[in-house]
C-alpha positions, 0 to 999 in steps of 0.5 A, spaced: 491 489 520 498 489 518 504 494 519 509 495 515 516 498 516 521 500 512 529 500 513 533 501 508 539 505 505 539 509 500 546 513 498 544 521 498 537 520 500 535 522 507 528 520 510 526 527 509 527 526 501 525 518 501 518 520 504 517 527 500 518 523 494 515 516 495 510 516 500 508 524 500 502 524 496 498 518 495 498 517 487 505 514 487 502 508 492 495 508 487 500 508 481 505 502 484 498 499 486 495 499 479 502 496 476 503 491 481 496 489 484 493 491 476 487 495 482 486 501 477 481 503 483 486 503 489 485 507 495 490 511 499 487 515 504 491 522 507 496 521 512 494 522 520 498 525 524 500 525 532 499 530 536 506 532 536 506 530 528 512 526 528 508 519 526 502 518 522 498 512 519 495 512 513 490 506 510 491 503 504 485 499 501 488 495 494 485 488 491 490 483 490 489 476 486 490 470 489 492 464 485 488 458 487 487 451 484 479 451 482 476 447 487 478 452 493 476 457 487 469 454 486 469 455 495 470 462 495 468 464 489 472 470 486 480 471 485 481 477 487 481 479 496 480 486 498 487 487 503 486 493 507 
């Protein structure tokens, strides 16, 4: 599994307002998912809070495609990977 972490500073924009408007709902990650990834079937599961609902996870499953030269294509045997 891979963790990511962000920081950054955005002007004007407290942590409260940068997760309320991006990272709130899991329509704004299956829409950057589907333009980026080109995955129309992205899956974002809701948020799980700690006890003290400070923290929380979420799993989010999306296909990416690998550009590989056609002999490891022909090993593997797709071009897409489902990253989780």
């Amino acid at each position: 599994m891979r963790e990511l972490g962000i920081r950054t500073t955005i002007e004007q924009c407290d942590a409260r307002r940068f997760y309320d408007t991006v990272l709130k709902e899991a329509y704004v990650t299956q829409r950057m998912h589907k333009n980026l990834s080109h995955d129309d079937n992205a899956e974002v599961s809701p948020w799980q809070l700690t006890d003290d609902s400070k923290e929380g996870t979420r799993t989010v499953q999306f296909c990416l495609q690998v550009n590989i030269p056609q002999w490891l294509l022909s090993m593997v045997g797709a071009d897409m990977i489902k990253v989780v």
